[in-house]
Each structure stands twice: as structure tokens, then as C-alpha cells.
C-alpha positions as CSV (number, residue, x, y, z in Angstrom):
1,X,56.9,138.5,18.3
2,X,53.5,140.2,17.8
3,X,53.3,143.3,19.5
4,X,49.3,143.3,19.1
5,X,49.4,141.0,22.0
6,X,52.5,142.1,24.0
7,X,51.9,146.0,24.3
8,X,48.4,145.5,26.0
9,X,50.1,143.4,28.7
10,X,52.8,145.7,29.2
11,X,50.7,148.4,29.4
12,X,48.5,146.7,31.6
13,X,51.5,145.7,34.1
14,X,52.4,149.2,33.8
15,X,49.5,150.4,35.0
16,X,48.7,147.7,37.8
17,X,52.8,148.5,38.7
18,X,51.2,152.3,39.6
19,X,48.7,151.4,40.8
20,X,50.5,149.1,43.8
21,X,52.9,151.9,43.8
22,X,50.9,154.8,44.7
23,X,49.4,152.7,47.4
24,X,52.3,151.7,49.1
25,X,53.6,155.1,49.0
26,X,50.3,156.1,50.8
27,X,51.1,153.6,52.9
28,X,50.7,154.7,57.4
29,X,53.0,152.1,59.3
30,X,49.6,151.7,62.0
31,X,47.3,150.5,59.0
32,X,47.5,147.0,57.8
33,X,48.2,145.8,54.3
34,X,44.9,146.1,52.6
35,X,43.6,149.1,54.6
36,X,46.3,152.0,53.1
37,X,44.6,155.8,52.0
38,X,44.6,157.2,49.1
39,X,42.5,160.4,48.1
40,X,41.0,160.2,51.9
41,X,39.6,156.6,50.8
42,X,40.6,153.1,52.2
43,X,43.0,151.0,49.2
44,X,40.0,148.8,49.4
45,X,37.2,151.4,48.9
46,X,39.6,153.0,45.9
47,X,39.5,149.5,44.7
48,X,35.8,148.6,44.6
49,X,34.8,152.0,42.8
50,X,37.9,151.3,40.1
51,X,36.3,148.1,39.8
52,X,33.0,149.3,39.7
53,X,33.8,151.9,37.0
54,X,35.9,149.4,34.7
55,X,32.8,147.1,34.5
56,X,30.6,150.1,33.8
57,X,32.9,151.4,31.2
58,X,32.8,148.0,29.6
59,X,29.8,147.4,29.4
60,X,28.8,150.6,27.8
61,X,31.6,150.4,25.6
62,X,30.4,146.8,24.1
63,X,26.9,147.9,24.3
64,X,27.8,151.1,21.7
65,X,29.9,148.2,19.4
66,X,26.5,145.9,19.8
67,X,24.4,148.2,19.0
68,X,26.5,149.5,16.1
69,X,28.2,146.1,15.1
70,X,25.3,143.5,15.7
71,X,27.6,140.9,14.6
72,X,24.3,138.4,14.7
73,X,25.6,135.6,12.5
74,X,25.8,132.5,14.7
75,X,23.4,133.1,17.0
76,X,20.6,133.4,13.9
77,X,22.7,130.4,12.3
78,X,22.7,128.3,15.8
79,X,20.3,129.7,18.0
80,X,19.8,126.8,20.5
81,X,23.9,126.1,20.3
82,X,24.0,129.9,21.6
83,X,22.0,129.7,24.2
84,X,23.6,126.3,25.4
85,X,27.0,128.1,25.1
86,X,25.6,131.2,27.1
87,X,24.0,129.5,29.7
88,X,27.0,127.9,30.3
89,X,29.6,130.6,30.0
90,X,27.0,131.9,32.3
91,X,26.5,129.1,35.1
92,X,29.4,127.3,35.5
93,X,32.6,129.9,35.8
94,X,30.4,131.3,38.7
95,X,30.5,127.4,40.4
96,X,34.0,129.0,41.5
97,X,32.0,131.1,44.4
98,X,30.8,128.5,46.4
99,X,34.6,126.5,46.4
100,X,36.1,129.5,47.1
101,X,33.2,130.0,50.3
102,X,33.7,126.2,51.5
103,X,38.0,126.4,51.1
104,X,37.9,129.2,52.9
105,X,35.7,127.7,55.8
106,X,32.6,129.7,55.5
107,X,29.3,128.4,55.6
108,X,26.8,128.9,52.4
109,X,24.2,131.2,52.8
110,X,21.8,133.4,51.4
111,X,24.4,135.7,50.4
112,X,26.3,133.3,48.7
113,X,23.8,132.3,46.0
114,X,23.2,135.9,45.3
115,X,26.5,136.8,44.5
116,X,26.3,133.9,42.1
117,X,23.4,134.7,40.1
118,X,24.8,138.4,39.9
119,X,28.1,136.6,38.7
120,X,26.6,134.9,36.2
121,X,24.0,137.7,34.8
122,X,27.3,139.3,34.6
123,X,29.2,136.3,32.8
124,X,26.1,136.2,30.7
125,X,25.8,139.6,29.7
126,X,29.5,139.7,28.9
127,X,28.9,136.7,26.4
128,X,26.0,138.1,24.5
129,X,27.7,141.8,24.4
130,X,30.9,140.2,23.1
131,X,29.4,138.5,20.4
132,X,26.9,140.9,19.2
133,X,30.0,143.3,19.2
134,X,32.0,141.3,16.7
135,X,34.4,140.2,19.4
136,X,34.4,136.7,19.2
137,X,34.5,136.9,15.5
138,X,37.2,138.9,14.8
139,X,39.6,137.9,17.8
140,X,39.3,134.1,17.2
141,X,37.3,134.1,13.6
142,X,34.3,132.6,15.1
């Protein structure tokens, strides 16, 4: 077995293990499921500022490796295919929004198509930050 792969996953079930832990320890028997405290904050406000600080850390972190890495190769070599790619890596996992809005029997609105071009700017960004940081290339020799 390769433990390159396995001991990021463990550590990652680990953490998420804790995590659902120390909320359910924190748990009142009055509150409902997704409502628990922790640190005087809702589980659901603690959840949006984790979230909130793992996309920032991210995308600093792979804007430092871009900036220092500028692993540029394909996109000089195959500048319209990278764009293509981007745009799509962009535009289409975001689709995913609006089934998610209609399954769940909520009408489309305004709000909706925000969220989606904030999901794809965010999609996009990811794309271009991951290549320019040597990501692509070194994890799958791209």
C-alpha cells in the first residue's frame, strides 16, 4: 500500500472524527441536530468560519507556490486548450447548484445564479492556482 495516499485520509477522518466529536459533546438535548454550541457559537456558524478560513488558507497557500513555482508550461504550450479546460472546470461543476435548488423544491432566483458565478470564480481560480503551482504536474505528470 502507499502511505502517501493513505495517511492524508486518515488524518483527515481523524480530524473530521474530532470535529463531530466535540460537537456532539457540546451537544443541549433542547437544540436540534445542526444547531449544537461550541465556543458560544452555533455548530453551523463554527462551520462557515472553518470553511471560510480553509478556503482562505488555500488560496494563499497556492498563490505563494504560484507565485514562486509558475509552473507555466501548458498553458504557454496550449493557451486556447487552457482556457477551454478552465472555463469548463469553471462552468459546469457549478451546474450542480441549480439541481440541487430544483430537487430540493425551491424556486431559482436571483440568489441562485449568484452563488453560481461565485462557485465558479471559485472553481476557476482553483484551476489556474493549481496549475501555475505545479500541482497538476507533479500529482498526475501533466
Amino acid at each position: 500500500m502507499d502511505y502517501n495516499i493513505i495517511s492524508p485520509v486518515l488524518y483527515g477522518l481523524l480530524v473530521g472524527a474530532l470535529f463531530s466529536l466535540a460537537l456532539g459533546v457540546h451537544n443541549k438535548s433542547t437544540t436540534t441536530e445542526i444547531t449544537h454550541t461550541l465556543f458560544g457559537m452555533t455548530s453551523a456558524q463554527l462551520l462557515i468560519y472553518m470553511i471560510l478560513f480553509i478556503i482562505t488558507f488555500t488560496v494563499v497557500i497556492a498563490s505563494v507556490f504560484s507565485v514562486l513555482i509558475q509552473d507555466l508550461t501548458y498553458p504557454n504550450e496550449h493557451p486556447v486548450a487552457f482556457t477551454v479546460e478552465t472555463f469548463a472546470v469553471s462552468f459546469l461543476p457549478s451546474l450542480v447548484l441549480f439541481i440541487m435548488t430544483l430537487l430540493r423544491g425551491k424556486p431559482i432566483t436571483r440568489h441562485t445564479y449568484i452563488e453560481y458565478i461565485l462557485l465558479s470564480v471559485k472553481f476557476g481560480l482553483a484551476h489556474i492556482l493549481m496549475q501555475f503551482a505545479g500541482i497538476y504536474t507533479s500529482v498526475f505528470a501533466l
